[in-house]
Structure formats: C-alpha cells, structure tokens
C-alpha positions in Angstrom: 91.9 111.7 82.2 94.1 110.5 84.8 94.5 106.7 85.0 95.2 105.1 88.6 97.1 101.9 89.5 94.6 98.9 89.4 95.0 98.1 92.6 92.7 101.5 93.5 89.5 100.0 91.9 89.4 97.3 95.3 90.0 100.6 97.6 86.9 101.8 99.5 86.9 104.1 101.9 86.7 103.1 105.6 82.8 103.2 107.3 84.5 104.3 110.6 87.0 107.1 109.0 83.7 108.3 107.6 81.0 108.1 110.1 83.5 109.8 112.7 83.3 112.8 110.8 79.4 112.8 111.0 80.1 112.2 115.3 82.1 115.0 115.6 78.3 116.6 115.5 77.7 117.0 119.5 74.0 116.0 119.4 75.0 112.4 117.7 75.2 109.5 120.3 78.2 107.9 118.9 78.7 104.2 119.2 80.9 103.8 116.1 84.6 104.7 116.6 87.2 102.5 118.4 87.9 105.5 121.1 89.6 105.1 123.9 88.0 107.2 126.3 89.8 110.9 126.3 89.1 111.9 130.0 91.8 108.5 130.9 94.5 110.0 129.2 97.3 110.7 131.4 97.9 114.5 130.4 100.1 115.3 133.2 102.5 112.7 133.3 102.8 112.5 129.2 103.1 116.6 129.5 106.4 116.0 132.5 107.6 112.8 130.2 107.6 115.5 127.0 109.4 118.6 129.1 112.2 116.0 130.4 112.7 114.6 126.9 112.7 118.3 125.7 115.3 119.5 128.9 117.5 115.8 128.4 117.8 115.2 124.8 115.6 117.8 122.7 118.1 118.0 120.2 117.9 114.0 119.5 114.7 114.1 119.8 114.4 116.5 117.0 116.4 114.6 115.0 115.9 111.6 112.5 116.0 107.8 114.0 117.1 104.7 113.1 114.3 102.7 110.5 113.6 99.5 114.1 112.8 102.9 115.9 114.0 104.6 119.0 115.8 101.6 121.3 115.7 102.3 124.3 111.4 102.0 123.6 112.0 98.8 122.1 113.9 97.5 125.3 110.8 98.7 126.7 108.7 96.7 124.5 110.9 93.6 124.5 110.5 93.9 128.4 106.9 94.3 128.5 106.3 91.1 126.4 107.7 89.3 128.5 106.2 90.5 132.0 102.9 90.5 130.5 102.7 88.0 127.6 105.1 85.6 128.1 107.2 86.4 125.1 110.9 86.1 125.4 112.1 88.7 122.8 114.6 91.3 122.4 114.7 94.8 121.0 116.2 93.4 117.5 113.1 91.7 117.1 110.6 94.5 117.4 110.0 97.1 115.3 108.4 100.0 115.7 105.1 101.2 113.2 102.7 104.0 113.1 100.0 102.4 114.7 99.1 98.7 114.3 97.4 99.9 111.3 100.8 100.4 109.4 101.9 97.0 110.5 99.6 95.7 108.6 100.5 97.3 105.3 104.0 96.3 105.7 102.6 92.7 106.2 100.7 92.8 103.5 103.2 94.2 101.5 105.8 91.8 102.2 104.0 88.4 101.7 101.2 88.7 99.5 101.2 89.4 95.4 97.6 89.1 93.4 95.7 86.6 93.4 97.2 85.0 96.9 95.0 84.1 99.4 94.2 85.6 103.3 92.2 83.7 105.7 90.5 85.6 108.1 87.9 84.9 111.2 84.7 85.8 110.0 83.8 89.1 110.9 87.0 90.4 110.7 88.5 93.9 111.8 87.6 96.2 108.9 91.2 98.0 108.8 93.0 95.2 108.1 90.8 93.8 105.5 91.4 97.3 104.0 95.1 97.2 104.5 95.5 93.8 103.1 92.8 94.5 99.8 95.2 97.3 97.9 97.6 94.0 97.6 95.0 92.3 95.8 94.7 89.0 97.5 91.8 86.6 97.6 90.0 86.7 101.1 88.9 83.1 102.6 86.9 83.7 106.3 86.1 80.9 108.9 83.0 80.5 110.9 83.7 81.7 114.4 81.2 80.9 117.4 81.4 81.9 121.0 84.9 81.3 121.0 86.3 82.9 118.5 88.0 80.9 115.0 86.0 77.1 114.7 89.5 75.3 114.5 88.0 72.3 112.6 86.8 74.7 109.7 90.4 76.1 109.8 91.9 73.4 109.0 89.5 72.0 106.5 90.0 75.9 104.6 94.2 75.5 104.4 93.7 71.6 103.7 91.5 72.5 100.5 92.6 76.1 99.5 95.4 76.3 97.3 98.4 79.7 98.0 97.3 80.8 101.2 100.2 83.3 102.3 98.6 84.8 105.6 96.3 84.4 108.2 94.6 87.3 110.3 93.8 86.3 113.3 92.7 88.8 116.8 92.4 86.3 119.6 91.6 88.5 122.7 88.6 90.8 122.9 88.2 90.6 118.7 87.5 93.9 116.5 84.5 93.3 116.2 83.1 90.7 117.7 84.5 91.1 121.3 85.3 87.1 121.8 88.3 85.9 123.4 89.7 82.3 122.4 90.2 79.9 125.2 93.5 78.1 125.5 92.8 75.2 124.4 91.6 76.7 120.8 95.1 78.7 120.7 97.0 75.6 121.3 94.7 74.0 118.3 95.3 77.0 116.1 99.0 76.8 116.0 99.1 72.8 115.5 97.6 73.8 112.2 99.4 76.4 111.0 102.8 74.4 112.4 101.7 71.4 110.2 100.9 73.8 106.8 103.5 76.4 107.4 101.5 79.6 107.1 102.3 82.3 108.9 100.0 83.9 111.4 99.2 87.8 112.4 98.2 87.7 115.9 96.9 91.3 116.5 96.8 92.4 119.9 95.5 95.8 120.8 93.3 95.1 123.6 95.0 92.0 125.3 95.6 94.5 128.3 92.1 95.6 128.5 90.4 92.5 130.3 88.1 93.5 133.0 86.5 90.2 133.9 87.8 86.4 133.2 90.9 84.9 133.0 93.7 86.0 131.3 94.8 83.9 128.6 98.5 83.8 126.6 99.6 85.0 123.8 100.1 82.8 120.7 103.6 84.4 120.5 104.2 83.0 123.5 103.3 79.4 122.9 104.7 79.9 119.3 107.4 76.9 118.5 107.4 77.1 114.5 108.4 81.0 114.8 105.0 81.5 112.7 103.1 84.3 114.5 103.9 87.7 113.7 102.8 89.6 116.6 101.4 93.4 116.8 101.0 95.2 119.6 100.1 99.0 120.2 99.9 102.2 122.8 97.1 103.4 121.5 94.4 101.4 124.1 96.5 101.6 126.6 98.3 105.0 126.7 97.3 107.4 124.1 96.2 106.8 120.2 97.7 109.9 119.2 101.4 108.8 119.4 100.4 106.4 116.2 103.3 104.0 118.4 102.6 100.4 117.8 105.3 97.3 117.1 105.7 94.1 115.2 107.2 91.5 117.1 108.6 88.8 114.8 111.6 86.5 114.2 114.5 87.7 112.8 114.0 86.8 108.7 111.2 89.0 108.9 111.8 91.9 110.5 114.4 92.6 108.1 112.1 92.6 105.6 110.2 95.0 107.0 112.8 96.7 108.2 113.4 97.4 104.4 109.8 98.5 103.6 110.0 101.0 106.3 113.3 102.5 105.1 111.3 102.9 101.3 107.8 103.8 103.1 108.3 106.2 106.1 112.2 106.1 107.1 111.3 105.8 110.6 108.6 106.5 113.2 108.6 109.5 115.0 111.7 109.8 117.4 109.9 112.5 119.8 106.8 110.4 120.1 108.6 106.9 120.5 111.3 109.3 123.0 108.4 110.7 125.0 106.8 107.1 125.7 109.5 105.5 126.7 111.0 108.6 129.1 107.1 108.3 130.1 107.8 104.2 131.2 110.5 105.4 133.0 109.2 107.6 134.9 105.4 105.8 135.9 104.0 102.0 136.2 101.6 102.1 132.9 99.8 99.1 134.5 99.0 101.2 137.2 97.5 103.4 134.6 95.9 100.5 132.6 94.6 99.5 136.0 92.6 102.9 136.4 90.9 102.4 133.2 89.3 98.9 133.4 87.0 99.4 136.1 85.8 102.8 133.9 85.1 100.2 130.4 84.1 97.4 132.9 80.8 99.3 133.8 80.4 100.9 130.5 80.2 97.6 129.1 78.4 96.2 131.4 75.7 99.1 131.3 75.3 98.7 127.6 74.9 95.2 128.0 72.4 95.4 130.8 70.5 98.3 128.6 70.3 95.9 125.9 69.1 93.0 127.5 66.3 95.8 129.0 65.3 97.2 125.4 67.1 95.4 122.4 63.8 92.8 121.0 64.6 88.8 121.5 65.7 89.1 117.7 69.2 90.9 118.6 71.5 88.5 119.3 74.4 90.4 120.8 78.2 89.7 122.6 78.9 89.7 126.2 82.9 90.6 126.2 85.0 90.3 128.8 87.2 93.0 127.8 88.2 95.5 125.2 86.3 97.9 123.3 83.4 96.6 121.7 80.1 94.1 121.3 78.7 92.9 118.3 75.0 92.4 117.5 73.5 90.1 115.0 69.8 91.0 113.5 67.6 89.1 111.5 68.9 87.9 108.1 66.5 90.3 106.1 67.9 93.5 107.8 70.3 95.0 106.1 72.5 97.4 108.8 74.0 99.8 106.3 70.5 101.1 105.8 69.3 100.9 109.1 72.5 103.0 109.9 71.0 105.5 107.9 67.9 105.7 109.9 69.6 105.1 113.4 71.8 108.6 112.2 68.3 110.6 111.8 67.6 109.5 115.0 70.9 111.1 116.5 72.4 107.3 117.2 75.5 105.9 115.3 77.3 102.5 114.5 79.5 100.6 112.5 77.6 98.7 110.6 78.7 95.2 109.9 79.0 94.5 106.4 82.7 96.3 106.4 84.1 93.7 108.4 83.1 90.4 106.1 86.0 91.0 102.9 83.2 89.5 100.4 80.7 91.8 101.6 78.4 89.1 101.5 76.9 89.4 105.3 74.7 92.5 106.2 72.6 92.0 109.3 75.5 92.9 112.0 76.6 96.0 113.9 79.6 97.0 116.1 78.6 99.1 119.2 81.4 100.5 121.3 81.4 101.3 124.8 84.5 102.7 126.0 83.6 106.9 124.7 80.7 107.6 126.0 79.2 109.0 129.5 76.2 106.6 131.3 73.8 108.7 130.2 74.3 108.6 126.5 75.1 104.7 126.6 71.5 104.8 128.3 70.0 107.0 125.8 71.8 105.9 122.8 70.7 102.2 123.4 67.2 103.0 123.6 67.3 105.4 120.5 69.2 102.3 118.5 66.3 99.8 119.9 63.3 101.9 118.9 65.3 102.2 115.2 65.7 98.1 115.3 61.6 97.2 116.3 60.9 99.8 113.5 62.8 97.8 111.0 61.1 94.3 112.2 59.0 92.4 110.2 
C-alpha cells in the first residue's frame, strides 16, 4: 500500500474544478465557474501581439527566464499599479505567478507551518482556503455584513487568538460574496493589523471590473507598515489562459518567494508573460477592460432583476457592484450541496456554498456567476434554480 504525506488527508478536491466538468454538457445552464466571458477575449490583437513576439524575439521567447519573470511585463505591472491603484512600486517588487492561484501556494508556503493560524472573511474564496489547507494551518473566519470584514470582530479574533501568521482578505467585488469594503473599513483594517503585526493578502482579481459605484483604493496603496502582500492577475481582464498573475510585496518577501519559485516552477512562462506585455505595448487594455463592463453590467443586473422576479422572500441574495459573482443565502435548514444535486437534474448549476467556510460548518449558501452566460440562459437558468429552491421549502 502506498502511504501519502499527511498533509493529503486535509486535501479535497475543488467543487468548481469538478462541477465544470459536468458544464462542459451543452444542455446544463452553468452558473458555477468563475468565467470570464470567451466571446470578450481579444483574439486578434493577442494573435498580432504573439506573431510580433514570434518575428522580434522568438528565439528568447522560446527560451528559459529569469525566476521574478519576464521584466519588461513587470515594468508593465509596476506601471499599472500605479495608474490604476495607487501603488508606488517597481519591477523588483513584483513577481510574476501562474495565476493568482499559485501566489497563494507560495504564501502559504512561506509563512505558515502546522498548527498556525489563518484568518479569513467568512465566506471565503474556496481556492485559497484549499491552497492554504495542504500547509495545515488552523482556519479562524470573521463575520462579514454588507460591507465586507466586521472590523470590530477582527480585532477582537487577533486580540484573543494565539499564532496567527496570515490573513486573507479580498476587499473589492469578494469571491464569493460580491461586496466591496468602503474606505473607511480599509483604513480600519490596516490600523489593526499595523498594531499586531500580521501580515495581510489583499487579493485583487476583479478590482478593474467595477461597473457601477465608486472606486475605492487599494490597501497596498494606503499600506504604511509594508504588511499587505498584494495579488493581482490577467485572467479577468485579458485572458485566463496565460495563467499570468503577480505578487506585489516589499522587498524581504519577495525574495522568499523568489526562492520557492526557483525549487517549484523555475519561472513562468516567458512566451506567455512576452506575448502580454508586447500586447500592452501595442493596445490601451483599459480600453479593452472598458468594452467588457457594460457586457457584466447587464448580466448582473439581469440576474438580479430575475431574482427579485422569481427567487421566494426566503433568498436573501448580493447586489454587487462589480466583478463576477452574487451570493445567496437560504434558509438555515437547506443544505445547498444537496440541493445542487437536484438543481443539476434540472439542467441548472452552482457552487454551492459550503466550500467557501474552511470549517465546513455553514451549508445554506450558493455562488451564482453572471459574467458566462447569454440573456437567455441567465433568464432561464434563474427560473429553473427558483422552481428547485420553493421545492426544497418547508
């Protein structure tokens, strides 16, 4: 018999990794994955980015990288941040990952042995809970409300919990929840962690994605203790296929995780990271950006309006104001997994909630996602999901 590291007994596979392969049926409305929507992607101008990457510098391009990842995408990046986020960085503070989602390993690699403690909003994105749980940490979750992480019970959690070594954090457009903190919770949230000296993730994959509202900064940007670890991404804003995303820190650690890259991957991809960045020098991606909003603007706004037309009085749901995603909240007694189940006979899917609470301890919530699908389906798929939530009433 083989025997397996004991760190594989807390592994579980992903609900969304497996219910996409169940979507890839055609007659399944899928409101499950995090999809950007495909028809957006700028196939043209990523296809005349590749052939002058290819005609230029195909030979570098071909070739390995250095670990931080291709520079001149990192000046790119270090530009960006500050244009768009206020953050005054330079290339030898970003790094580049496969995707957010391998920022997080390295995070979680670098600070956290058995037995330490993560504090995350309550719901929490699901990958990242996964990411962090092969590492073996304890998980502590704050109450959120409207606007996102209750600051009070924040502090109360790192005043009374002993070895906390990271806090998870997504304050614009939250996986799952779709809330955005308001500035004056942001500038709360780093007075705490400045006066207990924990170290913040602030995970930003939709910041650019805000349709309606105002824009509010980054943490990064209002960061004086050199605490937040920022991650950003291209995959909601360009193309999730490049797996290109970027950490953002000070200088201590991205050397560590400069290190864990070297022993993990040696590098990202130099033709992906070389085909983005000829790609920014060649077109405005806000311009781009800009062409998507209005297309997730009324997508969300039809799946809300659909809602409010079918969903019964006991669905308490999100109203975002940007990003990919709302979140409903059933009844105590229903539990989502199985109503999943019965939502899939009925050609409908979703994420349900109990993935995204660490403890697994909260069952009545679901994740709908708006950005992948046509009108017609959102229409459809709503009304199919309400008829499967009055069956399960009491």
């Amino acid at each position: 018999m083989v025997n397996f590291s004991d760190r594989m007994d807390g592994i579980r596979a992903s609900d969304i990794r497996q219910l996409l392969k169940l979507t890839q049926q055609p007659d399944i409305i899928s409101f499950a994955g995090g999809l950007p929507a495909p028809e957006l992607f700028p196939v043209e101008e990523v296809n005349a980015a590749f052939n002058a990457v290819m005609a230029e510098n195909g030979r570098v391009a071909l070739q390995y990288g250095q670990t931080e990842g291709y520079a001149p995408l990192r000046k790119h990046i270090a530009n960006r941040l500050a244009a768009r986020n206020g953050i005054h960085t330079d290339p030898d503070h970003v790094i580049l990952t496969a995707g957010s989602q391998q920022g997080l390993d390295f995070i979680g690699k670098l600070f956290l042995n058995p037995g330490d403690v993560v504090v995350l909003e309550s719901p929490s994105y699901l990958g990242a809970i996964n990411a962090f749980k092969q590492y073996q940490p304890k998980f502590v979750t704050v109450p959120t409300d409207e606007n996102g992480m209750i600051m009070e019970e924040l502090d109360r959690v790192l005043a009374t919990t002993e070895n906390v070594k990271l806090i998870y954090i997504i304050p614009d457009f939250q996986n799952p929840s779709g809330r955005t903190w308001p500035l004056e919770r942001r500038k709360q949230f780093l007075d705490i962690i400045g006066k207990y000296g924990v170290p913040a993730i602030e995970d930003n994959p939709y910041g650019d994605l805000r349709f309606k509202g105002e824009f509010q900064p980054a943490l990064k940007s209002l960061d004086k203790d050199e605490l937040v670890i920022y991650f950003g991404t291209f995959s909601k804003i360009l193309a999730p296929g490049f797996r290109i995303g970027w950490i953002c820190a000070s200088e201590h650690i991205i050397e560590k995780v400069n290190l864990i890259a070297q022993a993990a991957v040696l590098q990202t991809a130099t033709i992906n990271a070389m085909v983005i960045s000829k790609y920014l020098d060649m077109y405005d991606i806000d311009e781009h950006v800009a062409k998507i909003l209005p297309v997730y603007k009324h997508r969300c706004k039809l799946m809300i309006d659909t809602m409010r037309e079918t969903f019964p009085e006991e669905a308490k749901f999100t109203d975002p104001d940007g990003g990919l995603f709302t979140w409903v909240e059933l009844p105590d007694y229903i539990n989502t997994r199985e109503l999943a189940a019965v939502a899939l006979e009925h050609k409908v899917a979703f994420v349900p909630g109990s993935g995204f609470y660490p403890n697994g301890d909260v069952n009545n919530g679901m994740r709908l996602n708006y950005s992948c699908s046509t009108d017609d389906r959102i229409v459809k798929g709503v009304q199919l999901l309400s008829d499967v939530i009055k069956g399960a009433l009491r």
